[in-house]
N, C-alpha and C positions, 0 to 999 in steps of 0.2 A: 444148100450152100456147103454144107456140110461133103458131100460129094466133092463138091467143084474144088477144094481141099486138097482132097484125096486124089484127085487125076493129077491136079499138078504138081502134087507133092511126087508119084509117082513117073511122072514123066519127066522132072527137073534130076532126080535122082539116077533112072535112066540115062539120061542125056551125061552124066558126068559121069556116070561109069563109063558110057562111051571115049568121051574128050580123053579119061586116065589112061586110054587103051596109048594115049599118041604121046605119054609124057612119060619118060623115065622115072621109075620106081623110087629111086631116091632124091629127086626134086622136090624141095621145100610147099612147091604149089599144088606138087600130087601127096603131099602128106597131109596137108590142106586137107584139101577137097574129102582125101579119105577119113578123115576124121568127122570132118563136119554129115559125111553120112554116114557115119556110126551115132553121132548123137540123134541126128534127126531118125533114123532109125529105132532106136532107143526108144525116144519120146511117141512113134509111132504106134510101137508094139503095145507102152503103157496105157497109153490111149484106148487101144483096144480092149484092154482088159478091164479098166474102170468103165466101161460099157459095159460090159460084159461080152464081150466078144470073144473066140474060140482062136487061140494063135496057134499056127500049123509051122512045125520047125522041120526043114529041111535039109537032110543030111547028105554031104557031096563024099 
């Protein structure tokens, strides 16, 4: 179950990075959305870690 979480945590997240690509930067509803995947991100990463999971940071 635990999985089934995980895909669509990750494809919902997906899916709105996409939708941001079509909404100008400074619209209320793409400050939105980018926030809400900074928390839910967030809460991911912790997650991992109180499992003990190994987080891989990526650097652009």
């Amino acid at each position: 179950m635990k999985d089934d979480y995980k895909k669509m945590y990750l494809h919902l997240f997906n899916a709105v990075t996409d939708a941001l690509a079509f909404i100008p930067e400074d619209n209320r509803a793409a400050q939105l959305l980018r926030t809400a995947q900074m928390v839910c991100e967030e809460l991911y990463i912790r997650q991992g870690e109180e499992e003990g999971g190994k987080i891989i940071h990526f650097i652009k």
